[in-house]
N, C-alpha and C positions, 0 to 999 in steps of 0.2 A: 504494500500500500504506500509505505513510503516513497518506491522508487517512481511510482505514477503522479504523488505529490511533488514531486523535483521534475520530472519531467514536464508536468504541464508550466511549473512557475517557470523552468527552463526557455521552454517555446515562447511565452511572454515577455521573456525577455530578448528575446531573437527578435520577434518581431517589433518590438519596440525599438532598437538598434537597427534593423531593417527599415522601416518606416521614420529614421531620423539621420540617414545618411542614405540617399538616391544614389552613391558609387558602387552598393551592397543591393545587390538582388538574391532573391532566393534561390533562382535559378543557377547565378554567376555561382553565391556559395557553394551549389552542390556541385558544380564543375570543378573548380577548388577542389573541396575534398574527393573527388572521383578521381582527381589527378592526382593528389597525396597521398590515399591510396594505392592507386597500381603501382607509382614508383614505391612506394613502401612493400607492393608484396612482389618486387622485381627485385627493389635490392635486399629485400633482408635475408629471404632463402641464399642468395649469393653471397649474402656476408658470413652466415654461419656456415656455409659451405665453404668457404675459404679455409675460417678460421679451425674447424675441423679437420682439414684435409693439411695444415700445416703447422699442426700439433700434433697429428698425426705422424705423419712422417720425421718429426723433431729439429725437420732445419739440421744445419751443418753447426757444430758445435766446434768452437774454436777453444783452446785455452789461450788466462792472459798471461802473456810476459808482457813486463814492464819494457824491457830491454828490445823488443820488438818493433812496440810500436811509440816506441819514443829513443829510437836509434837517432834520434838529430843530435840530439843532448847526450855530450859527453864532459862530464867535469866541468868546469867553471864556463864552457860554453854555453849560448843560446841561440836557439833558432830564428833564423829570419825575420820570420813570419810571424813571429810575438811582438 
């Protein structure tokens, strides 16, 4: 019962927002969300499909050396580019 008293005071308030800005149709809004929709069910299967498929497989896993990747710097030198 609740959710039906929130939705109708919902829609009153749509339409009053609707009926006080003429840039806002009802129509336009449903285009709106019909588009934020599909791209949302276009990319998010693709998003977790990614992020499982390279988890899955673990990537290349490097170890650190220091010594590798800060071969500029040796002793009281510095790098150029600092």
């Amino acid at each position: 019962m609740f959710v039906i008293v929130l939705l109708v005071k919902h829609r009153r308030e749509f339409k009053k927002v609707v009926a006080s800005n003429s840039a806002i149709s009802l129509p336009r809004f449903l285009r709106l969300t019909g588009l934020a929709s599909s791209i949302s069910a276009v990319t998010l299967p693709l998003s977790i499909y990614t992020f499982v498929n390279a988890n899955r497989v673990g990537g290349v896993y490097y170890d650190y050396s220091w010594s590798v990747f800060h071969s500029f710097v040796s002793g009281s030198e510095t790098a150029a580019c600092i």
